[in-house]
C-alpha positions in Angstrom: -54.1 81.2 -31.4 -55.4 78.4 -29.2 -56.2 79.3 -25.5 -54.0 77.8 -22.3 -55.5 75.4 -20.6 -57.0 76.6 -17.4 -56.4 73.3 -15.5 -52.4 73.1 -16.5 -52.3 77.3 -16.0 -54.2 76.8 -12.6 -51.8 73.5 -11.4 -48.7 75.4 -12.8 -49.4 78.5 -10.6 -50.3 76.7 -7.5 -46.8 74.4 -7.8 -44.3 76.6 -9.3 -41.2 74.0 -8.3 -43.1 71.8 -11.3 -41.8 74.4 -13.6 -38.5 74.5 -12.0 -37.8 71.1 -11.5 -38.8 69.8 -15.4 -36.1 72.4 -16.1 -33.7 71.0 -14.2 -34.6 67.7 -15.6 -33.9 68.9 -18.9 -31.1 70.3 -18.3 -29.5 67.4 -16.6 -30.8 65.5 -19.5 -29.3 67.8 -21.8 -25.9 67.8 -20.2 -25.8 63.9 -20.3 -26.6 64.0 -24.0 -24.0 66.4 -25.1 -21.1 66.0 -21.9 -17.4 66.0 -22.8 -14.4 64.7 -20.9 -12.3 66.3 -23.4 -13.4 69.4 -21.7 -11.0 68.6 -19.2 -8.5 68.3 -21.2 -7.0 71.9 -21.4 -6.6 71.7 -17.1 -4.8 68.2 -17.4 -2.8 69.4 -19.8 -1.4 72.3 -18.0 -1.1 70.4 -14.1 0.5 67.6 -16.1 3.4 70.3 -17.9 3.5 71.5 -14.2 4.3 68.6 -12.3 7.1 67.2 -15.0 8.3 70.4 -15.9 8.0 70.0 -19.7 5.0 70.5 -21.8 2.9 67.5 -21.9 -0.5 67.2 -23.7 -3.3 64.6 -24.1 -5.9 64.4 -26.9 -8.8 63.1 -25.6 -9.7 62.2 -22.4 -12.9 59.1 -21.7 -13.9 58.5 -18.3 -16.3 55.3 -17.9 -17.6 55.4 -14.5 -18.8 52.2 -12.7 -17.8 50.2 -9.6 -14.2 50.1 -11.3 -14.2 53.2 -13.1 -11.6 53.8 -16.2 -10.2 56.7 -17.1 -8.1 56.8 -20.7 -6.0 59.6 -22.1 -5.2 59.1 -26.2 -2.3 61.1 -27.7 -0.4 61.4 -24.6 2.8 63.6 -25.6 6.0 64.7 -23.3 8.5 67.0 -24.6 12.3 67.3 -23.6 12.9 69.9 -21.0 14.2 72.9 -21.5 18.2 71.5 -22.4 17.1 68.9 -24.4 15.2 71.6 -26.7 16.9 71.5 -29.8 16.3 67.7 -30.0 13.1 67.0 -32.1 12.0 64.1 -30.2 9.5 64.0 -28.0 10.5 62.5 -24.0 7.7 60.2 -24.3 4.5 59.7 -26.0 2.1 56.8 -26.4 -1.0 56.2 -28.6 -3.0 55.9 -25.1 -2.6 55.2 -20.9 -5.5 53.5 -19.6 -6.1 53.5 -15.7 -8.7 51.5 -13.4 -9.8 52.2 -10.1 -11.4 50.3 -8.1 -13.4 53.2 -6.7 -15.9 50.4 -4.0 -13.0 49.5 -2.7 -11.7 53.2 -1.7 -14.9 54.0 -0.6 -15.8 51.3 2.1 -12.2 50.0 2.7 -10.0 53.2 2.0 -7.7 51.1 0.1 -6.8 52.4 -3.4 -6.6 49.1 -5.3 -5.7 49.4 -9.7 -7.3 46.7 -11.6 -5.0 47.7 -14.2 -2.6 49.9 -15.5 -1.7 50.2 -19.4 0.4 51.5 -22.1 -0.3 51.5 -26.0 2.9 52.4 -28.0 4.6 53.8 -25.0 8.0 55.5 -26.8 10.4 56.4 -24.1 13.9 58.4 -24.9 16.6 58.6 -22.5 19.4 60.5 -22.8 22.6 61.1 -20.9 25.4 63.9 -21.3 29.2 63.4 -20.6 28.5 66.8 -18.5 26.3 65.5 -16.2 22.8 66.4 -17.9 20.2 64.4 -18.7 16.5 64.6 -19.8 14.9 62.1 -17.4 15.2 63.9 -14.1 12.5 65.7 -13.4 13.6 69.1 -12.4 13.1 72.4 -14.5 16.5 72.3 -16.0 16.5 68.4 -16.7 20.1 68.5 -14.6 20.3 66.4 -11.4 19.0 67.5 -8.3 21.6 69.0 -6.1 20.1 68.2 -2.5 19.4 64.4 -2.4 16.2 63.3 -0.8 16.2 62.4 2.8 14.9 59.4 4.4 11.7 60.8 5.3 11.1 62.4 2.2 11.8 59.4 0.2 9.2 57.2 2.9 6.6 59.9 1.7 5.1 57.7 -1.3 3.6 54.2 -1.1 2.5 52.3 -4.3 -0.5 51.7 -4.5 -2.0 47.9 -5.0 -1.7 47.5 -9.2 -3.1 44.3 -10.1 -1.5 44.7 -13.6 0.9 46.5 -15.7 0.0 46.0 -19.3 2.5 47.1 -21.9 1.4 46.8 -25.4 4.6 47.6 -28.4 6.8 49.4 -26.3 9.7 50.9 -26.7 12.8 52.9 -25.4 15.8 54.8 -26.9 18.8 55.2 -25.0 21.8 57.4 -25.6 24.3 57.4 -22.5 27.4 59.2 -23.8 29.0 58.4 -19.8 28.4 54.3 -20.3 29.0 55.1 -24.2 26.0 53.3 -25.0 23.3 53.8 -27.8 20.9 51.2 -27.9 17.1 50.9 -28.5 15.0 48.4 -26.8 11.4 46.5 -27.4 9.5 46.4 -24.7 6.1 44.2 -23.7 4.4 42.2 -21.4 2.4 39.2 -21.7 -1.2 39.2 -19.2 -1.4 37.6 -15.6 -2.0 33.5 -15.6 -3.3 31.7 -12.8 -1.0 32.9 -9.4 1.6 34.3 -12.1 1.4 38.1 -12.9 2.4 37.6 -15.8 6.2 38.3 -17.7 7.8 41.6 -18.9 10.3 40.8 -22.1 13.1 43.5 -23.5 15.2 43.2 -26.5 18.1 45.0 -27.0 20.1 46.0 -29.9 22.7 48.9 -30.1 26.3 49.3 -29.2 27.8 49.6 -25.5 31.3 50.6 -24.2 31.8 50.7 -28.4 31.2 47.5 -28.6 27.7 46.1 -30.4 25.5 44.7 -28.1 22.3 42.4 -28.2 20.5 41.5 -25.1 17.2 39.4 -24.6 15.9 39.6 -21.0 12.9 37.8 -19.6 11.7 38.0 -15.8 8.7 38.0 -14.5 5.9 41.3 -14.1 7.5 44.6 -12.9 5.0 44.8 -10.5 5.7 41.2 -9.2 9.4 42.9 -8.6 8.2 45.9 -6.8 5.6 44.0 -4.6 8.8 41.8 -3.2 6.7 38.8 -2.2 7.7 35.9 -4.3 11.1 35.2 -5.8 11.4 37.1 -9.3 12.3 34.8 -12.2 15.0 36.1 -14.3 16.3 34.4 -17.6 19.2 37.3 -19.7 21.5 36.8 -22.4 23.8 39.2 -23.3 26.3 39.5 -26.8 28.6 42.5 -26.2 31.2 42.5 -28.7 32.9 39.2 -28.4 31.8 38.4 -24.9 28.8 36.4 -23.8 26.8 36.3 -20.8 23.9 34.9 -19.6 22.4 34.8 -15.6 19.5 32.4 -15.3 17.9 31.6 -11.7 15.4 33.8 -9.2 16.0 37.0 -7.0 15.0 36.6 -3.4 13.1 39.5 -2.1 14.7 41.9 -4.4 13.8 45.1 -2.3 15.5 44.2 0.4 18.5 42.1 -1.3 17.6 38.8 0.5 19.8 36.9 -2.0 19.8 35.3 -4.8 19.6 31.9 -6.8 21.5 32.6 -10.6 23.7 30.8 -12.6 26.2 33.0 -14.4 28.3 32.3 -17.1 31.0 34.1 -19.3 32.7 33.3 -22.1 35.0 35.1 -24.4 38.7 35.8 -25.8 39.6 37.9 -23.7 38.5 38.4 -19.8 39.7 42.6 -20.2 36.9 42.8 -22.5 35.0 42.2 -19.2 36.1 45.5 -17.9 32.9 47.7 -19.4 30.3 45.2 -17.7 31.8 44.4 -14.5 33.3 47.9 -13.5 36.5 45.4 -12.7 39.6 45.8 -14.1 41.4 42.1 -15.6 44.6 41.7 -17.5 44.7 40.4 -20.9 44.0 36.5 -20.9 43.3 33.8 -23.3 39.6 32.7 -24.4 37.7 31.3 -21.3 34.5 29.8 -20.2 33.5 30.5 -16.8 30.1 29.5 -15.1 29.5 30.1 -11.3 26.5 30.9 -9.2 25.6 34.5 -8.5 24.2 35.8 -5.2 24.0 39.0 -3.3 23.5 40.3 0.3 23.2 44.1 1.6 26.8 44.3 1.6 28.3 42.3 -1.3 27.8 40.8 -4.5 29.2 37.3 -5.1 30.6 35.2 -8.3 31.1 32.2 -6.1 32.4 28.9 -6.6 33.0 29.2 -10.4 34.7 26.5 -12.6 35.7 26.5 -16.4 39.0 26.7 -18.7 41.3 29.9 -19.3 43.5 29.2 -22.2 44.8 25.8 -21.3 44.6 26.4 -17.8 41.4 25.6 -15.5 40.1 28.6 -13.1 37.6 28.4 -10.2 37.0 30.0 -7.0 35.5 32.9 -6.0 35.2 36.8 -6.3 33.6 38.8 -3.6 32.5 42.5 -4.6 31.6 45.1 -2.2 29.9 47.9 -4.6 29.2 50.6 -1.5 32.9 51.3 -0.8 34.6 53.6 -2.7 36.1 52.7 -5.0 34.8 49.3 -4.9 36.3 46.6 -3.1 37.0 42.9 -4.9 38.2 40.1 -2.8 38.9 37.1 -4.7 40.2 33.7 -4.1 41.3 31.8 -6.7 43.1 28.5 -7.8 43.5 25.9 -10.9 44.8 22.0 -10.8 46.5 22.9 -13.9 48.0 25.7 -15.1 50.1 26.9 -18.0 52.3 29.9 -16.7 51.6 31.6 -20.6 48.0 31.5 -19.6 48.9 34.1 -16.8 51.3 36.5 -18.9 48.7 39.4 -19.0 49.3 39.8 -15.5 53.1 40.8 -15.4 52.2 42.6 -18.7 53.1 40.0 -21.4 49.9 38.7 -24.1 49.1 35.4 -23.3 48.7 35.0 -26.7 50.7 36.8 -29.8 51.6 36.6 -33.7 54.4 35.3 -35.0 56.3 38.3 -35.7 55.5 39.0 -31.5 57.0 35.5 -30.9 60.0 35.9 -33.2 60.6 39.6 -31.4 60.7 38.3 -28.1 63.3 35.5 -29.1 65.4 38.4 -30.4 64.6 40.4 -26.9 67.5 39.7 -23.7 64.8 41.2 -21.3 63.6 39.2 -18.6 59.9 41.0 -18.2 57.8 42.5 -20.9 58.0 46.2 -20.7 54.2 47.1 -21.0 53.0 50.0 -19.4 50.1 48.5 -16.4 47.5 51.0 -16.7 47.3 52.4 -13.6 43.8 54.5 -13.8 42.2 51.3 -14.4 44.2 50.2 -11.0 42.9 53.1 -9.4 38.9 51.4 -10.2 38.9 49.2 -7.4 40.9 48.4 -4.4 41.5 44.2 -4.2 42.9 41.3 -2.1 43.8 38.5 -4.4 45.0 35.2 -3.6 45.7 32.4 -6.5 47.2 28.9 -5.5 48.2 26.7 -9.2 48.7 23.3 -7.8 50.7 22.0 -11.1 52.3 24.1 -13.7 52.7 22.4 -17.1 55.5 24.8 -19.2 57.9 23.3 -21.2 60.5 26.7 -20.9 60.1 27.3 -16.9 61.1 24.0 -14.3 58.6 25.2 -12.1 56.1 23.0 -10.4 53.5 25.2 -8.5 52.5 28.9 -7.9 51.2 30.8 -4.7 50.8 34.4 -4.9 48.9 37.0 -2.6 49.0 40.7 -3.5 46.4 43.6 -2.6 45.9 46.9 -4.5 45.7 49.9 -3.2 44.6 53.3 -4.1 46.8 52.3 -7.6 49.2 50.8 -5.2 50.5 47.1 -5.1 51.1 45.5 -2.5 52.8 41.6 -3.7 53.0 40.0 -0.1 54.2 36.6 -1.9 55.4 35.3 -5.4 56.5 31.7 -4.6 57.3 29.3 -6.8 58.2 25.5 -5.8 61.0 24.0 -7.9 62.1 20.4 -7.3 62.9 20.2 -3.5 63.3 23.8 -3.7 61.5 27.4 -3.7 61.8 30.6 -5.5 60.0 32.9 -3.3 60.0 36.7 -4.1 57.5 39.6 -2.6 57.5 43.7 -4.3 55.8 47.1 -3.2 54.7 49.0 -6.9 54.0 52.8 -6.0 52.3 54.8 -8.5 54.6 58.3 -9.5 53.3 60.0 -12.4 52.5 57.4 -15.3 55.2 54.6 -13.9 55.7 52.5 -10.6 58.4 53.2 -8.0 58.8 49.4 -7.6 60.8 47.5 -4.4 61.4 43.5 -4.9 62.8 41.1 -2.7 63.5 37.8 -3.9 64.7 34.8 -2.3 66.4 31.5 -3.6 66.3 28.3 -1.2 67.2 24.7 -2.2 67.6 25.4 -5.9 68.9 22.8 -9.0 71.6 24.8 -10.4 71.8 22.4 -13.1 68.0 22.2 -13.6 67.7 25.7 -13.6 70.2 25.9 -16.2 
């Protein structure tokens, strides 16, 4: 054996805290060589399951420290709550969720600023039930929350400043058995340019109000929506069955519905094929083509001063929505140059259009009015003031010259303040009350007859 040192024994015994202090050195040293985030992972793991109430894991957890420090989760898995269960996919998963924080700015500014925020694979399932559940609020039964929030509870959170939202092959499946829909979407975004924040893109492909359904949308950076300081570009086009949409323009301050700048158009064969994406109930018509410019206030939503063709009649005007009533209240004032009375049989009941076999039934038939059923719990969707003025009617069968009609519906009710038709020098003018008993109309009709050609009549 080979002797201690005297000096080192000496110098060790007259500064003990040497001895101490290289063994804290070596432990720190030791603990920077073999430290783990993923040690971490078990308690984020369990507050995460709290919060959501549904088990959710992570994988592995990496925390780069710096002047922006980033923390990443991999594996990130969240199950269905509790009745959702039986379904064997999960809520939401994604191959990892990256977050930056600019931790110098929190310290010396008590701001928290996020560089970025971002998603790898994100998989998202929504899922609606006829009886009311659904898996994506976030209670412990997945059902809706009974008490809604008040004011000052929903004033409780503030978003933070997130530079960027960065969504890499995303994607969402959604099964809403209320809006019978069953679609799945891809979701991404594309990286901030210059003063841009860059664009968030969805395509959709499924079925809605059973009807198939594709849908491309393109606007600009969720975050530039939720920030509310520059107008939001939007660009959608929308298939649903026969029917084809598309709303092109920019929302003004979107949080506070400061209006709106969007072109809207329709197109279709039938404007009650409308009914699923509107909420508004419209007779059977021809095919149109309708574009008109889309705005919005607090209050209302607007389809004003629309033109195009329905049937061989042309249509414009404009239809006024108030969505916060209830139901929902349409006002609507509308008018053609030209109109073909056929074009307008959907709304005493008749099709504006029909087979031959229809057409040879209807020569055989001696009534005056179809005798279709109006479908009074669509009535009952909305309560409405129309007005519709046709300055010229072009019908071969009818010697009528123009239309003006005003009628407002009611709780299912109608209310027809005026039917007039002009004839020659004279007027056919006729007004009704139609009140809902049962599945049929108890129906009042006043009509008057001024200044009439017999013989053109006849």
């Amino acid at each position: 054996m080979t002797a201690q040192n005297p000096s080192i024994s000496a110098t060790l015994k007259k500064h003990p805290f040497l001895t101490g202090g290289g063994s804290f050195v070596l432990a720190i040293v030791l603990l920077v060589l073999f430290w783990s985030w993923d040690w971490f992972v078990p308690l984020v793991n369990s507050r995460a399951t709290a919060m959501l109430h549904r088990k959710t894991s992570i994988t592995h957890l990496h925390v780069s420290l710096g002047r922006v420090t980033t923390v990443q989760v991999d594996g990130v898995q969240v199950a269905q709550p509790k009745t959702f269960a039986q379904d064997k996919t999960l809520f939401a998963e994604a191959k990892s969720l990256s977050i930056s924080v600019d931790v110098w700015s929190y310290l010396w500014h008590h701001a928290l600023r996020i560089p970025l925020v971002a998603l790898d694979t994100p998989k998202l399932d929504i899922q609606a039930r006829k009886n009311g559940q659904n898996n994506y609020t976030f209670t412990e039964e997945g059902t809706p929350q009974t008490k809604p929030e008040t004011a000052e509870q929903s004033n409780t959170f503030t978003l933070p400043d997130i530079s960027e939202l960065r969504i890499t092959a995303g994607s969402l499946s959604l099964h809403h058995a209320p809006l019978q829909a069953d679609m799945s979407m891809a979701i991404n975004t594309t990286a901030p340019e210059g003063r841009s924040r860059g664009t968030l893109t969805i395509k959709a492909k499924g079925r809605y109000a059973q009807q198939p359904i594709t849908a491309q949308f393109i606007g600009g950076a969720l975050l530039s929506f939720v920030a509310d300081t520059a107008p939001y570009p939007v660009d959608l086009h929308v298939q649903n069955g026969p029917t084809i949409a598309s709303l092109q323009g920019q929302i003004e301050h979107p949080l506070v519905l400061g209006g709106a700048q969007l072109k809207l158009h329709f197109a279709g064969p039938d404007m009650s094929l409308l009914y699923p994406l509107t909420g508004v109930p419209i007779p059977q018509t021809p095919a149109y083509n309708v574009t008109g410019t889309l705005d919005y206030t607090p209050s209302h939503i607007t389809f004003k001063e629309f033109q195009g063709k329905m049937g061989h009649s042309d249509i414009s005007g404009t239809i006024s929505i108030d969505p916060h009533k209830k139901p929902p209240f349409v006002e609507a004032t509308l008018a053609s140059k030209q109109v073909d009375l056929v074009d307008l049989a959907g709304f005493i009941g008749a099709k504006p259009t029909k087979s031959k076999a229809e057409e040879k039934a209807d020569a055989k038939s001696t009534m005056v009015l179809p005798d279709t059923p109006i479908n009074i719990p669509k009535l009952n969707a909305i309560n409405a003031h129309v007005t519709y003025r046709g300055a010229h009617i072009e019908n071969k069968n009818l010697p009528l010259d123009n239309i003006d009609t005003e009628f407002f519906i009611t709780d299912g009710a109608i209310a027809l303040k005026r039917l007039n038709f002009a004839v020659g020098n004279g007027t056919l003018a006729s007004a009704a009350t139609l009140t809902p008993d049962g599945k049929a109309f108890n129906t009042d009709a006043r009509i008057d007859f001024a200044r009439i050609d017999l013989a053109r009549i006849m």
